[in-house]
N, C-alpha and C positions, 0 to 999 in steps of 0.2 A: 366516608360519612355513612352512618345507617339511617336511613328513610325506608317510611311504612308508604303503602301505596294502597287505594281501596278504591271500589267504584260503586256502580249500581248495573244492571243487568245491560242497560242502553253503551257503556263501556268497556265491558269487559274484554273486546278485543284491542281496544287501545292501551288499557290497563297494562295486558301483557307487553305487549310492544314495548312501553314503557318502561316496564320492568327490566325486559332482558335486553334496553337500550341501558339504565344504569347499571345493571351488574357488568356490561362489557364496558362502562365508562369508570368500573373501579369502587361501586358502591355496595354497601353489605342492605337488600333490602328485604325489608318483610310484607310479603302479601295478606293484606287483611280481606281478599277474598272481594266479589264470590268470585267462585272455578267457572262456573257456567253463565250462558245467556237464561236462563229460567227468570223470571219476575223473580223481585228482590225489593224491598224497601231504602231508597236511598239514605234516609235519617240514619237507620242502623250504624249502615258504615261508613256512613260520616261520624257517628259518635264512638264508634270503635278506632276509628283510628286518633279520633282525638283524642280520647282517652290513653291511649301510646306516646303523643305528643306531650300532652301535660305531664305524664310521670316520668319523662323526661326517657324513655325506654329506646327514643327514636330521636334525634335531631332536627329532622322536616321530615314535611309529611306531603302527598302529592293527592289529591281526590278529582276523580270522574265523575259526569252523568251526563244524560241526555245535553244539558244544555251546561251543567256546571252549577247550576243555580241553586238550586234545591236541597247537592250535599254541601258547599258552603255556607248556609245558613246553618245547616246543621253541625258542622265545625265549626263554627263561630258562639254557638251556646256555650261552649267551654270557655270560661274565662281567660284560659294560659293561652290559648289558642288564637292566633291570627289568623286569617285563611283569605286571599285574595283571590278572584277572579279574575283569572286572565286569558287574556286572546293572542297576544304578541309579543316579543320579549321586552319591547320597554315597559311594558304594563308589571314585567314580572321581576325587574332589577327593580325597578322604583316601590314596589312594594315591599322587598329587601333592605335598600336602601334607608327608607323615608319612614317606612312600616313598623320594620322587625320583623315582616310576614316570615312564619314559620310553617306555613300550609298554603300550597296553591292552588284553584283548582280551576277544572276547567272542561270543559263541555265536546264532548264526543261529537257529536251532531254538528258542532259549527267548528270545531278547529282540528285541521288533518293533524296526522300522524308528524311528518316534518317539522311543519308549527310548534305542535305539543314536544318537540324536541329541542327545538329552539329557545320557547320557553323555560323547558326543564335546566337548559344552557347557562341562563342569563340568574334564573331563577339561585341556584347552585354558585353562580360565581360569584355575585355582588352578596358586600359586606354592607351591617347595617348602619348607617351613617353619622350614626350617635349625634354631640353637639342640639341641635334646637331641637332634631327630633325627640330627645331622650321623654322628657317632661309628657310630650305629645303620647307617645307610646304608651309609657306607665297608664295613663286615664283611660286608655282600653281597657283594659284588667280590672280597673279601677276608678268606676264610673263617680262620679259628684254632679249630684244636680242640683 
């Protein structure tokens, strides 16, 4: 599967981790960066990767930061874009499942290295669940008020 991976400055040693836990698990990924800990705006590369997501360049997409919070709001401005928050892998199959999440993310400062593996696990293997969710999902994209 090719997944984009991106963080913000508070990440970017998880980032990697992550990275070269999927290329040893069989995955084509693309680093959207940054290289370094130097400050960095996390919006940025929340919408850079989303942008990879939507045009379909990437399959899933995986975003960092301090807390997680910050860059999934900001992948979630993209309409094609799901992006959950998660801490633990049931958080992160069910959001596959139930969702269609096609962007996870998750917070450096509160969930270790193992965890963010575990997640990445669950995240990866569960298929989306179709049936009642289908309807539910579409009105993401595709708000009616």
């Amino acid at each position: 599967m090719r997944i984009a991976i991106a963080s913000d400055h508070a990440a970017v040693d998880l980032k990697a981790a992550l990275r070269e836990y999927l290329i040893d698990i069989g995955h084509e990924v693309a680093d959207l960066g940054p290289e370094t800990a130097d400050r960095v705006d996390y919006p940025d590369y929340g919408y850079k990767l989303a942008s990879v997501v939507a045009e379909g360049i990437v399959e899933r997409g995986v975003v960092l930061c301090g807390s997680g919070i910050g860059i999934s709001i900001a992948v979630n401005r993209n309409p094609a874009c799901r992006c959950a928050l998660v801490s633990e892998p049931l958080s992160a199959a069910l959001a596959r499942e139930h969702n269609d999440a096609n962007v996870i993310a998750m917070g450096a400062r509160l969930t270790g290295e193992d965890m963010a593996k575990a997640c990445l696990d669950a995240f990866l293997a569960t298929d989306f669940g179709e049936g009642r969710h289908t309807d539910r999902v579409a009105k993401l994209s595709n708000p009616v008020c």
